[in-house]
N, CA, C and O of each residue as an XYZ file, in Angstrom:
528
protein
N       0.814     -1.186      0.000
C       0.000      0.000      0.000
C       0.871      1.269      0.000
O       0.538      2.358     -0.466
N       1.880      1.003      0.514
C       2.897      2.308      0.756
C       3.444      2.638     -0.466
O       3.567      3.782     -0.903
N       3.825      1.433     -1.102
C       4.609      1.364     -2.523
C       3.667      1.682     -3.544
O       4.058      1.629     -4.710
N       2.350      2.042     -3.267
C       1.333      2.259     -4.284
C       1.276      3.914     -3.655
O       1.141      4.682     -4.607
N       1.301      4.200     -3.140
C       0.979      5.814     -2.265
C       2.072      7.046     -3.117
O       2.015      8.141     -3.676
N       2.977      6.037     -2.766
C       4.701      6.751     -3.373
C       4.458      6.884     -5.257
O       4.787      7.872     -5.914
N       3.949      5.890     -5.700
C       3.547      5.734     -7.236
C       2.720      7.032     -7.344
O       3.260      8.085     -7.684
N       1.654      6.966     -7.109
C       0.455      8.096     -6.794
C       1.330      9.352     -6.777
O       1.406      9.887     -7.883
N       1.818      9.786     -6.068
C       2.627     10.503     -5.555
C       3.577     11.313     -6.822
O       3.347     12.449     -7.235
N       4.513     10.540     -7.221
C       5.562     10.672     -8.226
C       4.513     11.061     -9.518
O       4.749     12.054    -10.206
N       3.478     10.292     -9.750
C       2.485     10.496    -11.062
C       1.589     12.085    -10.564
O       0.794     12.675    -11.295
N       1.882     12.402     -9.530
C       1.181     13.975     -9.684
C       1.967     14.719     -9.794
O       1.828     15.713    -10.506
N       3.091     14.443     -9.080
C       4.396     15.441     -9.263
C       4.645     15.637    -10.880
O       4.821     16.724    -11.428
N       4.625     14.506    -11.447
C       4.769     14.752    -13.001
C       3.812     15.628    -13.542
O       4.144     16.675    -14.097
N       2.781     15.307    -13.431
C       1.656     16.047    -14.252
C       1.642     17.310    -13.611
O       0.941     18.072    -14.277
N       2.157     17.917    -12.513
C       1.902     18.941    -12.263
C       3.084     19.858    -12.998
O       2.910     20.922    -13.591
N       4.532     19.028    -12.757
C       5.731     19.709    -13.391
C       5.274     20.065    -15.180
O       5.648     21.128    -15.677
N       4.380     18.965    -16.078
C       3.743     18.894    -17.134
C       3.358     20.099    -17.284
O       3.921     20.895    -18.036
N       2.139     20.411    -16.428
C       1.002     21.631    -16.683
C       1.600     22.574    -16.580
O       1.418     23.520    -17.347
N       2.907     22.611    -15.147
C       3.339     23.912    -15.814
C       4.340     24.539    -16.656
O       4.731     25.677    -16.915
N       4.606     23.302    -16.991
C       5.850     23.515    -18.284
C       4.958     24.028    -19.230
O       5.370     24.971    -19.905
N       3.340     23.436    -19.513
C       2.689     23.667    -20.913
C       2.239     25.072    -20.755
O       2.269     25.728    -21.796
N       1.851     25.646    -19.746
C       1.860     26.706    -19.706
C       2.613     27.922    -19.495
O       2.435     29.137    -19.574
N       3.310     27.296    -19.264
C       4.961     28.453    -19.630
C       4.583     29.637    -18.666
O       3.979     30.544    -19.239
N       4.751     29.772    -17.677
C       4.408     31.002    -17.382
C       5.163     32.304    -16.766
O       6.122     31.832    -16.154
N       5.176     33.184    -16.686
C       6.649     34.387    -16.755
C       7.849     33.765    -16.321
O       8.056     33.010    -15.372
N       8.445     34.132    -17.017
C      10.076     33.535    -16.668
C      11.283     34.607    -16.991
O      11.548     35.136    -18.070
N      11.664     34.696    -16.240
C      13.445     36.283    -16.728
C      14.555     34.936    -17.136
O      14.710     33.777    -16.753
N      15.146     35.792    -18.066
C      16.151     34.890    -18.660
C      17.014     36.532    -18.634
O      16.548     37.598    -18.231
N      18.536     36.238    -19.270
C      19.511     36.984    -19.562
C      19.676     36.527    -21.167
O      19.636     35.445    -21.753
N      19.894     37.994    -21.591
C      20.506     37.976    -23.035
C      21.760     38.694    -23.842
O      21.997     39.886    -24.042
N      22.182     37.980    -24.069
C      23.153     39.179    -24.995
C      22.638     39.442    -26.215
O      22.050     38.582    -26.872
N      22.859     40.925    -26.700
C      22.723     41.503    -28.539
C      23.763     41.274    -28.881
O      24.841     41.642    -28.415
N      23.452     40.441    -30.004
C      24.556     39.607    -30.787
C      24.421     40.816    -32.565
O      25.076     40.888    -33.605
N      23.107     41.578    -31.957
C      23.449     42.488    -33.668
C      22.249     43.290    -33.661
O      21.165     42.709    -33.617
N      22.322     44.988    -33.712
C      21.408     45.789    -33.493
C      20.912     46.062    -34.881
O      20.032     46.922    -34.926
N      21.217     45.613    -35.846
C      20.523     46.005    -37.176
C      20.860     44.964    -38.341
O      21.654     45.193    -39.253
N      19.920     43.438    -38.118
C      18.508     43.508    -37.414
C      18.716     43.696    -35.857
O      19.834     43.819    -35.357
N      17.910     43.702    -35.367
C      17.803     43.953    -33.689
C      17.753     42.142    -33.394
O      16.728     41.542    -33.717
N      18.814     41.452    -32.831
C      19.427     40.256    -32.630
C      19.281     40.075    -30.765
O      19.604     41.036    -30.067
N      18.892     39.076    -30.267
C      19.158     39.167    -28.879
C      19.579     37.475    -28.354
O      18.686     36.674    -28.077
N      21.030     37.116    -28.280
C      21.268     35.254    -27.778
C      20.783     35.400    -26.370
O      21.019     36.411    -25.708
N      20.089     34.360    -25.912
C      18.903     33.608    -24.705
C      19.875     32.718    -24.457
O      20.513     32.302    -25.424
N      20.207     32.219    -23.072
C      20.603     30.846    -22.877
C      21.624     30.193    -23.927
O      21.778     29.021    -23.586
N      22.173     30.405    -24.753
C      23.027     29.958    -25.604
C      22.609     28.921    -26.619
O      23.374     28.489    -27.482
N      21.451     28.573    -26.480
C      20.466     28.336    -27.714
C      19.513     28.784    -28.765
O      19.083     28.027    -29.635
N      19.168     30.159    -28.644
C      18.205     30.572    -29.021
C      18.797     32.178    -29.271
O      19.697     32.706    -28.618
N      18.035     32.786    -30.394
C      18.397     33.535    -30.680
C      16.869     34.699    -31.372
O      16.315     34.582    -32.465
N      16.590     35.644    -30.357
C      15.585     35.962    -30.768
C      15.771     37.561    -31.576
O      16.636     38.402    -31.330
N      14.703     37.637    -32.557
C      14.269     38.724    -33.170
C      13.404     39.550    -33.090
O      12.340     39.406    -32.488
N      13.951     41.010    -34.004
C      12.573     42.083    -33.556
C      11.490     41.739    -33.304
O      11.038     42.164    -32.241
N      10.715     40.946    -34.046
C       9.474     40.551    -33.723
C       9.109     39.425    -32.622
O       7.923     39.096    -32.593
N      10.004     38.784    -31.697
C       9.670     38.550    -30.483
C       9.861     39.561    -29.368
O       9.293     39.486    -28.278
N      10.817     40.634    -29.777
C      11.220     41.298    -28.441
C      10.143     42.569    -28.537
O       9.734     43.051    -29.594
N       9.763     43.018    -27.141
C       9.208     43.975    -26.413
C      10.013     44.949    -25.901
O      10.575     44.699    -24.835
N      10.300     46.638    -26.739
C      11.378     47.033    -25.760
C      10.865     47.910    -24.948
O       9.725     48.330    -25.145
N      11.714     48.385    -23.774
C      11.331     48.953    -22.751
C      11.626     50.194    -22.703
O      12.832     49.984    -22.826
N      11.555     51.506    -22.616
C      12.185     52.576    -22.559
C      13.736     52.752    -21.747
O      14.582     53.638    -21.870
N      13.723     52.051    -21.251
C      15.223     51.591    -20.378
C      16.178     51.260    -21.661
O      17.341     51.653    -21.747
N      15.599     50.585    -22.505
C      16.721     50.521    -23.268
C      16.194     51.202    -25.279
O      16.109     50.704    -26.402
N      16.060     52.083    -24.854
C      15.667     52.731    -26.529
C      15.276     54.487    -26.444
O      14.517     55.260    -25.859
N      16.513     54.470    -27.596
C      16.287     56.054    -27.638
C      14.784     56.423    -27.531
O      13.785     55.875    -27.998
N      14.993     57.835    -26.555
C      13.548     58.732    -26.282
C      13.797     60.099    -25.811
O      14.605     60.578    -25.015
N      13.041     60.490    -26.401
C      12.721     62.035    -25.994
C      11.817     62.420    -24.672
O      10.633     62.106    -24.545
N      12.475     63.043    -23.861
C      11.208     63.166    -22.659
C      11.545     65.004    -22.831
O      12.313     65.636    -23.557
N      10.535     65.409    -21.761
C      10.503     67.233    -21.214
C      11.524     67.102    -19.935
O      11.641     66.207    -19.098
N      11.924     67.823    -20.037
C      12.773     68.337    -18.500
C      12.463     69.813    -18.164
O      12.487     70.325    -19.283
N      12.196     70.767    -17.313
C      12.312     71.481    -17.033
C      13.807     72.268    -16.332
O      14.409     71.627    -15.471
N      14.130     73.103    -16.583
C      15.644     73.880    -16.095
C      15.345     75.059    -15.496
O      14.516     75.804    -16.018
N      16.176     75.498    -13.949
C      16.100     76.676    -13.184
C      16.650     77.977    -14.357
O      16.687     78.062    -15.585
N      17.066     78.970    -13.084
C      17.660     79.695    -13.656
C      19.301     79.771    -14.058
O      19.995     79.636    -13.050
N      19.916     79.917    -15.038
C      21.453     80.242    -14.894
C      21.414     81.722    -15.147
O      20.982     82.490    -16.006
N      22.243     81.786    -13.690
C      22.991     83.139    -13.395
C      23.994     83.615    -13.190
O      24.399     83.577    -12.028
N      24.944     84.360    -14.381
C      25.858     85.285    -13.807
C      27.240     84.628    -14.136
O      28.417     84.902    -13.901
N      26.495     83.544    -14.848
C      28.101     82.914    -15.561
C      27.467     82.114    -17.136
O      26.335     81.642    -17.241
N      28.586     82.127    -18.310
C      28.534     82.033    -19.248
C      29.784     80.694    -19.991
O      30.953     80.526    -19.645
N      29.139     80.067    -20.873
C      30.183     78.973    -20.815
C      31.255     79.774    -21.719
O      30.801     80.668    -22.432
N      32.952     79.467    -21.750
C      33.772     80.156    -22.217
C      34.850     78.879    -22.790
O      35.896     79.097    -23.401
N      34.244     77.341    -22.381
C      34.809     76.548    -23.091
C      36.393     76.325    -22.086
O      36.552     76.732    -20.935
N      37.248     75.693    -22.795
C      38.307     75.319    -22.003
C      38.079     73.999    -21.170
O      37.191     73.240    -21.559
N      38.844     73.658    -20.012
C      38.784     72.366    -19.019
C      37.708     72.853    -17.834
O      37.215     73.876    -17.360
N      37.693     71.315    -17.683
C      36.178     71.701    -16.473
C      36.347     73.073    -15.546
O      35.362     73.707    -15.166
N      37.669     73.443    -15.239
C      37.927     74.271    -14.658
C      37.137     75.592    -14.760
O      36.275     76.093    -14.038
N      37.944     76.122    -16.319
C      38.044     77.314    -16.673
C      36.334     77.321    -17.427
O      35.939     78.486    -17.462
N      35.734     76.757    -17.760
C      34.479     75.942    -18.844
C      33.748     77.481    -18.651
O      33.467     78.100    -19.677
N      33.452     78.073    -17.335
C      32.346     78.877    -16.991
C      32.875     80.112    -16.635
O      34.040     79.859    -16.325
N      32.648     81.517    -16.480
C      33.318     82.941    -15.975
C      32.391     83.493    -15.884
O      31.524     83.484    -16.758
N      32.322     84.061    -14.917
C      31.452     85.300    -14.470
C      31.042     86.391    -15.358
O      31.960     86.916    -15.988
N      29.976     86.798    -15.523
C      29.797     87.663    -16.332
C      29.223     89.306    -15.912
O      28.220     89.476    -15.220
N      29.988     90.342    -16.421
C      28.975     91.474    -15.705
C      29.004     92.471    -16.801
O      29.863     92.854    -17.595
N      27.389     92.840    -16.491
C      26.914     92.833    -15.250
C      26.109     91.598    -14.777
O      25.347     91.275    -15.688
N      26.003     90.913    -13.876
C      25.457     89.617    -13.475
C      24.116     89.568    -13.694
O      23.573     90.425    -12.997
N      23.468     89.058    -14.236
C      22.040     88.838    -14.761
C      21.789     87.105    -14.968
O      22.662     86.244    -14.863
N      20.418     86.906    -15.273
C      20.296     85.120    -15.475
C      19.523     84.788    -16.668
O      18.861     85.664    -17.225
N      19.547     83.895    -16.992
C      18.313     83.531    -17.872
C      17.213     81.864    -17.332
O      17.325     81.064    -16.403
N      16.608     81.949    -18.049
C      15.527     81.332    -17.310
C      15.618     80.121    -18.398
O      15.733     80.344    -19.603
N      15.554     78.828    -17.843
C      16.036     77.975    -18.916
C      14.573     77.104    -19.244
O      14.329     76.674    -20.371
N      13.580     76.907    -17.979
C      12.139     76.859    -18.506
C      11.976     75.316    -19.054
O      12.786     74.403    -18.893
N      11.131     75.282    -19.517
C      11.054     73.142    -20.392
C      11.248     73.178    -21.023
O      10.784     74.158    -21.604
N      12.354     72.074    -22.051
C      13.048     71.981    -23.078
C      12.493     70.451    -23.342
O      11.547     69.997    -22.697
N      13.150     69.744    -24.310
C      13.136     68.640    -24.827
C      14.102     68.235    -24.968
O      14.881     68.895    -25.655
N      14.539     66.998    -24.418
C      16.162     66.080    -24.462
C      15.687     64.663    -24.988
O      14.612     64.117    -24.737
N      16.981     64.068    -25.968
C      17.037     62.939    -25.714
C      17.370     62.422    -25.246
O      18.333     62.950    -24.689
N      17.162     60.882    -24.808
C      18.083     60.622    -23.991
C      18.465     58.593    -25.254
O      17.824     57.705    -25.817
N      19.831     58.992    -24.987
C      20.079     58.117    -25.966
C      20.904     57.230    -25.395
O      22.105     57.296    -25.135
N      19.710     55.975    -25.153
C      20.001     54.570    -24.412
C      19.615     53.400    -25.468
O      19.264     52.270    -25.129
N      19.730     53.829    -26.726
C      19.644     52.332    -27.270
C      20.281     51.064    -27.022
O      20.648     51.269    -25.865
N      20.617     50.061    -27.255
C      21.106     48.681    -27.223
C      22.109     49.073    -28.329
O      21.947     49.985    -29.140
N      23.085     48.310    -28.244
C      24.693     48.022    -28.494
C      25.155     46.592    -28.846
O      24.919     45.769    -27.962
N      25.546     46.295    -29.556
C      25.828     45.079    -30.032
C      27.167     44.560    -28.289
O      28.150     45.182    -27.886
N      26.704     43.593    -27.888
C      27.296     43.073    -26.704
C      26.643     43.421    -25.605
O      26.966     42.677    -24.679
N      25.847     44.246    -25.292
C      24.798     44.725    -24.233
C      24.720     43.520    -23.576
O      25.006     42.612    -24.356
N      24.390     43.034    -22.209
C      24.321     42.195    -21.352
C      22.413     42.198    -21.029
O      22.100     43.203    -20.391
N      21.693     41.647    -21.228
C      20.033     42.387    -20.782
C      19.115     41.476    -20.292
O      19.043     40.306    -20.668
N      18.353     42.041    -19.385
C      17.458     41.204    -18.617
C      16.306     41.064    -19.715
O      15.996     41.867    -20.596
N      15.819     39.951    -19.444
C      14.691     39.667    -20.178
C      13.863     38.969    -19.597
O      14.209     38.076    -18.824
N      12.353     39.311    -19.920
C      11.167     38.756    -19.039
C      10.344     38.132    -20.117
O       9.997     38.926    -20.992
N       9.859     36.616    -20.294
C       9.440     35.538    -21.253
C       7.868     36.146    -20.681
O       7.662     36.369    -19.488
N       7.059     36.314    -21.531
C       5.427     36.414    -21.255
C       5.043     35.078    -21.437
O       5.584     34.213    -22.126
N       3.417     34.982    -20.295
C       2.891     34.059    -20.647
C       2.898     33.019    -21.889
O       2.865     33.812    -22.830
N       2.910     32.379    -22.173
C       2.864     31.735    -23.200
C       4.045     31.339    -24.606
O       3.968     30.630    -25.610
N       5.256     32.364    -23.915
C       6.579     32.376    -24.520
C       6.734     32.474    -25.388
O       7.672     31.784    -25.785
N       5.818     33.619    -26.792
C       5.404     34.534    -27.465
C       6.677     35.449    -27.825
O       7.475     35.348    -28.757
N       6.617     36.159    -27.017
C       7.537     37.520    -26.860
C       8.307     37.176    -25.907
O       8.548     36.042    -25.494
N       8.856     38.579    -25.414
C       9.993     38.723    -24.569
C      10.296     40.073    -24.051
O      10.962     40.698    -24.877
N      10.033     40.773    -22.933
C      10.207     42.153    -22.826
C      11.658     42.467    -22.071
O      11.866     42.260    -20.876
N      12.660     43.035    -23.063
C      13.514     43.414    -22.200
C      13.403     44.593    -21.675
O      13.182     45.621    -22.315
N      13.569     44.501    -20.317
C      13.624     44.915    -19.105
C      14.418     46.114    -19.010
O      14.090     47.301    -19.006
N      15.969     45.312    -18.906
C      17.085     46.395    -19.027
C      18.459     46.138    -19.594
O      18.608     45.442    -20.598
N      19.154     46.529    -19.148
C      20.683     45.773    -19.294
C      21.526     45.631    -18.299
O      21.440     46.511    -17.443
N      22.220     44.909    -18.148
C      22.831     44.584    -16.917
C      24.101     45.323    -17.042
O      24.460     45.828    -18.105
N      24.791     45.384    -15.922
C      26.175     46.318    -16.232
C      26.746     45.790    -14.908
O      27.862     46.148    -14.531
C-alpha cells in the first residue's frame, strides 16, 4: 500500500511539473545583442531571438522626454577644461532655462548584457534592461 501511495505521488508530481511547463508562465532569462541592425538578442546559448519577439522597454531605446531647467545666473560657458568651462559675467544677470526637450540616448549596443522577461505563453519577450 505504501509502494502504491509513493507511485500516486511521483504520477502527480509529473503532471503537475507537465502543466506547468505547458503553460509556460513568466520567466526572466539573460541575453546578450549579438546584432542591433537587425535587432538580434542570444537567450541561454540556444536561441536567438528577433525584432518581432522582443518587447522594448524605454530603459533601453532612444527617447525624448521634457525636462524642465532653473535659472542660470551670472556665468557664461567660455569653453576650455572643467575648470576654466564657466566665468562670471557682468553685469550679473540670469536667464531662465524653462522646459526643453532632451534625448536621452540609451539604445542597445551590439554586446549589451540584458534582462529579459518571457510572457505568458513564450510569445515575446520584454527586455527589461541591461545589466552592467
Amino acid at each position: 500500500m505504501l509502494g502504491d501511495i509513493n507511485e500516486l505521488m511521483q504520477v502527480l508530481k509529473k503532471a503537475s511539473v507537465e502543466a506547468m511547463e505547458a503553460a509556460k508562465p513568466v520567466q526572466t532569462c539573460f541575453g546578450k545583442v549579438v546584432s542591433v541592425s537587425p535587432l538580434q538578442i542570444a537567450i541561454e546559448q540556444k536561441m536567438t531571438l528577433g525584432k518581432a519577439q522582443l518587447i522594448l522597454t524605454r530603459n533601453v531605446t532612444d527617447h525624448t522626454i521634457k525636462i524642465t531647467g532653473g535659472n542660470i545666473r551670472d556665468y557664461y560657458y567660455a569653453g576650455g577644461t572643467p575648470d576654466t568651462a564657466t566665468v562670471p559675467v557682468s553685469p550679473p544677470h540670469g536667464h531662465a532655462i524653462g522646459e526643453m526637450e532632451i534625448t536621452v540616448h540609451n539604445g542597445l549596443v551590439t554586446g549589451d548584457e540584458v534582462l529579459l522577461v518571457r510572457q505568458q505563453e513564450g510569445q515575446k519577450y520584454i527586455v527589461v534592461d541591461r545589466i552592467r
